[in-house]
N, C-alpha and C positions, 0 to 999 in steps of 0.2 A: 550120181556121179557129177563130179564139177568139171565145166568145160572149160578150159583157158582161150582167151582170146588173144590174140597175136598184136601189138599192139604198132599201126604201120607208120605214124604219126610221126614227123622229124623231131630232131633232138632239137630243143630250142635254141642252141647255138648256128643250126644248119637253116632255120627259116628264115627269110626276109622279115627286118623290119619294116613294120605298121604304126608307123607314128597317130598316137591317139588325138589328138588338136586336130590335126589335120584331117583327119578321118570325119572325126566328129562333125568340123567344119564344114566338109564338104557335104556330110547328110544331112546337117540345117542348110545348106543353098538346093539338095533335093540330086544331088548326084552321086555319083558312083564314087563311094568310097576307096576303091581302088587307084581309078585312074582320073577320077574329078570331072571327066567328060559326059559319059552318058549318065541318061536322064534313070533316076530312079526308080519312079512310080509310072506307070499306064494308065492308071486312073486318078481321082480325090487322093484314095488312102489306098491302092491295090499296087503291090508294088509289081516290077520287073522279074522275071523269073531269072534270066540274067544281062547284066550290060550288052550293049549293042556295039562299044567301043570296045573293051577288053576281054569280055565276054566271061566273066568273074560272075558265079552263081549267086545267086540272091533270095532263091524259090525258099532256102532253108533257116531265114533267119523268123526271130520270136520275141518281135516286137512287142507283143500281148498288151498288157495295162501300164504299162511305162508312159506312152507316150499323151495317152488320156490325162494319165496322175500329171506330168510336169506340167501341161496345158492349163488344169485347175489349180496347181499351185501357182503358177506365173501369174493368171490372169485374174484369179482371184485377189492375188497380194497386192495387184496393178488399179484393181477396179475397185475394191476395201479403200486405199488410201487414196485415192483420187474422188470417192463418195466421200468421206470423214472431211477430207478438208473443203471442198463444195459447200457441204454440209454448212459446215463449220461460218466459211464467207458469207455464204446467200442464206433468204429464207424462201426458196422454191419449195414449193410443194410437194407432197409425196409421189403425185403422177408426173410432175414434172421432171423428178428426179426417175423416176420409173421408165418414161418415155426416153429418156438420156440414157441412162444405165444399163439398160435390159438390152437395146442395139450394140452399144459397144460393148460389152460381155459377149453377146453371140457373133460377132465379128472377128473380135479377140481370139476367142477360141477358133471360131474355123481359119483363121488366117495363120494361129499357131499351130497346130495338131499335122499337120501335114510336115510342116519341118522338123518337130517332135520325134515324128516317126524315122524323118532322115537323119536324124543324127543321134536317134537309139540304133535304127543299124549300122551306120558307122560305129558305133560303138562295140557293137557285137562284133563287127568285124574285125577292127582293131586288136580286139580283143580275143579273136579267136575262138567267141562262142557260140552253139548253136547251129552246130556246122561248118564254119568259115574255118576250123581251124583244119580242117581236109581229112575228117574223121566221118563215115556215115552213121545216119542216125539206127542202124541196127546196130553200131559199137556200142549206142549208151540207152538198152532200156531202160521207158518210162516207170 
């Protein structure tokens, strides 16, 4: 027998807009997509279950490998062409280059991945997915 679900979701005429920029924005500064005030994350990379300012849930968004991927594309394309043309200038050695490179890579990355993550869920949010758009996650089995 097939069960119909009810489906309680506003029409998308009836919901507030969620300007995506702005959204986005505020989750690379590490805040609440909502209201721009409170703090995102509790921990490194553990985010908030919900704002402290607007009190907008957060427990349900699905950040997963988004924010790793842009992290290794940024920093990799950043540390590629700033080795090539080093490279290129000097003749440093390969530990030299190693001792240089290998710091600011690991740097890089953990000083991005954190904002990564804030403005992938801004972006879900924005967007409406993953929960935010005020649908529970027993409406859309895995």
């Amino acid at each position: 027998m097939i069960q119909q679900v009810a489906i309680t979701e506003a029409a998308p005429e009836t919901q507030e807009a969620r300007p995506l920029v702005r959204s986005v924005l505020r989750g690379l500064r590490c805040r609440c997509p909502n209201c721009g005030e409170g703090r995102l994350f509790t921990g490194y990379l553990r985010s908030v279950d919900r704002c402290a300012v607007c009190d907008e849930a957060m427990y349900h968004h699905r950040a997963d490998d988004l924010p790793p991927y842009l992290t290794v594309f940024i920093v990799g394309h950043i540390v590629v062409a700033l080795f090539m043309a080093v490279e290129e200038a000097t003749t440093w050695s390969t530990w030299t280059h190693l001792a240089i490179w290998t710091p600011v890579t690991l740097l890089m990355t953990l000083g991005l991945l954190r904002p990564m993550k804030g403005a992938t869920i801004g972006l879900q949010w924005a967007l409406r997915m993953g929960g935010f758009g005020g649908e529970s996650d027993e409406d859309h089995p895995s």
